[in-house]
Steps between C-alpha positions, in 0.01 A plus 500: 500500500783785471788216506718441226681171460847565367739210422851416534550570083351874585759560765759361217403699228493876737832433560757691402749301447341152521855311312577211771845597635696128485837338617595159387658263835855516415489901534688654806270618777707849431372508129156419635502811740700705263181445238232561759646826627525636078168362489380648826354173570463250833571164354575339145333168386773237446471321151598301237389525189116568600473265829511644770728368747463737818470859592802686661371795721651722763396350804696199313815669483449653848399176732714236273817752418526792713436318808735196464806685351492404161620692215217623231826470229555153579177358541261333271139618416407126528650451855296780645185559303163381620449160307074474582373802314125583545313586167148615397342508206357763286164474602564538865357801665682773663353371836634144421815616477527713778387213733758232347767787564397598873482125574774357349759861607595545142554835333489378131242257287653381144148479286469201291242356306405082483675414271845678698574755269600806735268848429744701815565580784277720738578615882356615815559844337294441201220325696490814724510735217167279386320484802534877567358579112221252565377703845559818290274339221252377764488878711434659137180271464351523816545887452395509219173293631473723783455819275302346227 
């Protein structure tokens, strides 16, 4: 079989910059966006200490700000960040992932292992960037069958 099997960690590890991007709940949602946009990011986990309480993202701070008038410099992280946050864990495929994303509409997957400890954070982005390398990987083999 020409598949490879890469796992969450993998993804982690080619990032570049794999350091988890945080806010604690009593930030302003303007120092939340300020750090994303230096960061070049689409949403910040929301901690404190290393629990994590939420994730803030931009369709956050457009459907829950932006849309009902609010101001991003007077607003709380806590009153607008997305309490539930979906995790996987290390050992999760890239497949896995993909499907808990497209099910569940989310953009971002903080990567934790059982006993909670957080590894990072990986996106759509990053599982696109996999799944492209894997077909690449997988066109290489079966050429390379082909020719052999």
């Amino acid at each position: 079989e020409f598949r490879r099997v890469l796992f969450r960690s993998d993804i982690l590890k080619s990032k570049s910059n794999s350091a988890v991007v945080s806010v604690r709940p009593e930030h302003s949602v303007f120092e939340a966006l300020r750090l994303m946009a230096e960061k070049g990011i689409g949403a910040v986990l929301v901690m404190v200490g290393k629990d994590v309480q939420g994730i803030f993202t931009e369709r956050d701070y457009a459907r829950k700000l932006v849309l009902q008038g609010r101001a991003s410099n007077q607003t709380l992280v806590r009153d607008v960040m997305t309490c539930n946050v979906l995790c996987v864990r290390p050992s999760q495929t890239t497949e896995e992932c993909m499907a808990i994303m497209t099910e569940n509409r989310l953009r971002h997957l903080p990567v934790v292992d059982e006993a909670g400890q957080l590894f990072g954070l990986v996106s759509i982005g990053d599982l696109v960037k996999e799944i492209i390398s894997q077909q690449q990987f997988e066109i290489e083999q079966l050429r390379h069958y082909i020719t052999s």
